[in-house]
C-alpha positions in Angstrom: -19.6 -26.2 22.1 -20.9 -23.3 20.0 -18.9 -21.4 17.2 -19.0 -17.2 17.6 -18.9 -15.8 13.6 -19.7 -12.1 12.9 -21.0 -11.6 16.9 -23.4 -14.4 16.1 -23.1 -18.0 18.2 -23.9 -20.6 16.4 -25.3 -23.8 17.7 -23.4 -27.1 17.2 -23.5 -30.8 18.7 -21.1 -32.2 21.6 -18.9 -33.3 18.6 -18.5 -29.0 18.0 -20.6 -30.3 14.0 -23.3 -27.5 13.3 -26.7 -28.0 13.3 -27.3 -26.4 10.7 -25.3 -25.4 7.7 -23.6 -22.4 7.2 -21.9 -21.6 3.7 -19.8 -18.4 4.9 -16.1 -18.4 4.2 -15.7 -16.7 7.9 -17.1 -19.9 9.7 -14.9 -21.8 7.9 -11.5 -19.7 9.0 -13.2 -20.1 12.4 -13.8 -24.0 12.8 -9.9 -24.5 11.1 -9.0 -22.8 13.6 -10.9 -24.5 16.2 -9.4 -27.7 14.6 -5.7 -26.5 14.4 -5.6 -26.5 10.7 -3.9 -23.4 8.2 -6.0 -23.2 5.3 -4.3 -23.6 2.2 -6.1 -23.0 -1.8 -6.4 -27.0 -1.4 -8.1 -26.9 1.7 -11.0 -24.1 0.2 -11.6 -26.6 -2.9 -12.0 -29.7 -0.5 -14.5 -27.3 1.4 -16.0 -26.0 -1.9 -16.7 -29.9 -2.8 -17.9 -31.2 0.1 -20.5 -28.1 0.4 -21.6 -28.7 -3.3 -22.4 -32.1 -2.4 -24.2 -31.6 1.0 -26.5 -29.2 -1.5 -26.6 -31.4 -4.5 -27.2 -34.4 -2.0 -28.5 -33.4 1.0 -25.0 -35.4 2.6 -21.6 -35.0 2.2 -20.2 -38.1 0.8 -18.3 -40.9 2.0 -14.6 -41.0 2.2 -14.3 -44.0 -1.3 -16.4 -41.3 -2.9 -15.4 -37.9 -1.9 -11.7 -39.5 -2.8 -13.0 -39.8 -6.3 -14.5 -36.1 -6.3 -11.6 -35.0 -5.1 -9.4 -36.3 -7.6 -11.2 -34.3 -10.8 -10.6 -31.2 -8.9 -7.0 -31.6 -7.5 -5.5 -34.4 -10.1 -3.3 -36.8 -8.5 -5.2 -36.2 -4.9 -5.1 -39.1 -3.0 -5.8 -40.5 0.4 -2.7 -39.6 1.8 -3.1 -36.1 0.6 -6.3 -35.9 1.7 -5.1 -36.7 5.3 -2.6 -34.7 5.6 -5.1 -31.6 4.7 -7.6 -33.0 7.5 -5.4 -35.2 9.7 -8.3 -36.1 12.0 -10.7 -38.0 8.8 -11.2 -36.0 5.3 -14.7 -36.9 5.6 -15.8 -36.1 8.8 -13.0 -33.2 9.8 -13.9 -31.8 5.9 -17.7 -31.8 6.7 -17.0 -29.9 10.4 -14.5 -27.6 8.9 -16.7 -26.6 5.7 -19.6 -25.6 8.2 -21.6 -28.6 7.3 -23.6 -30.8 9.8 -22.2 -34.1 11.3 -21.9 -36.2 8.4 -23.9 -39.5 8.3 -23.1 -43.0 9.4 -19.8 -45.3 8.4 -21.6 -45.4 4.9 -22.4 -42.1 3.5 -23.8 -42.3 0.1 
């Protein structure tokens, strides 16, 4: 499965993850879409996080922790809200949707 944004394809893994990341707000319209999502201002400051964290970290975090980011950017934010923006995992389906690569293992950091 490969992702086409701006005429360019870009290369993914059988779980549609890229391979590399890409920090353009196109790819992210582009994989929501792919996933069946509407973006809403929420959704952009989920993606926003999780991308400052794959640079700051080199990994997007694990679901306890990204909970905990979450909540100083979108007070009250909790799990529940975080599913219903990313239905499919907030950790995982957040990583794919903000253009990041396959997040790691059950234990992230």
């Amino acid at each position: 499965m490969a992702y086409v944004v701006d005429g360019n394809e870009l290369d993914t893994d059988e779980q549609g993850y890229l391979l590399e990341p890409d920090y353009g707000d196109e790819v992210v319209r582009v994989i929501a879409a792919a996933e069946g999502l509407t973006l809403t201002d929420d959704h952009w400051k989920v993606v926003q996080y999780l991308r400052d964290e794959y640079r700051e970290q080199g990994h997007t975090p694990n679901f306890r922790n990204m909970l905990k980011g979450v909540a100083e950017i979108l007070p009250g934010c909790d799990s529940k809200a975080l599913y219903d923006l990313f239905p499919m995992g907030p950790a995982k389906q957040g990583a794919k949707v903000a253009g990041l690569p396959q997040p790691l293992g059950k234990g992230g950091y």
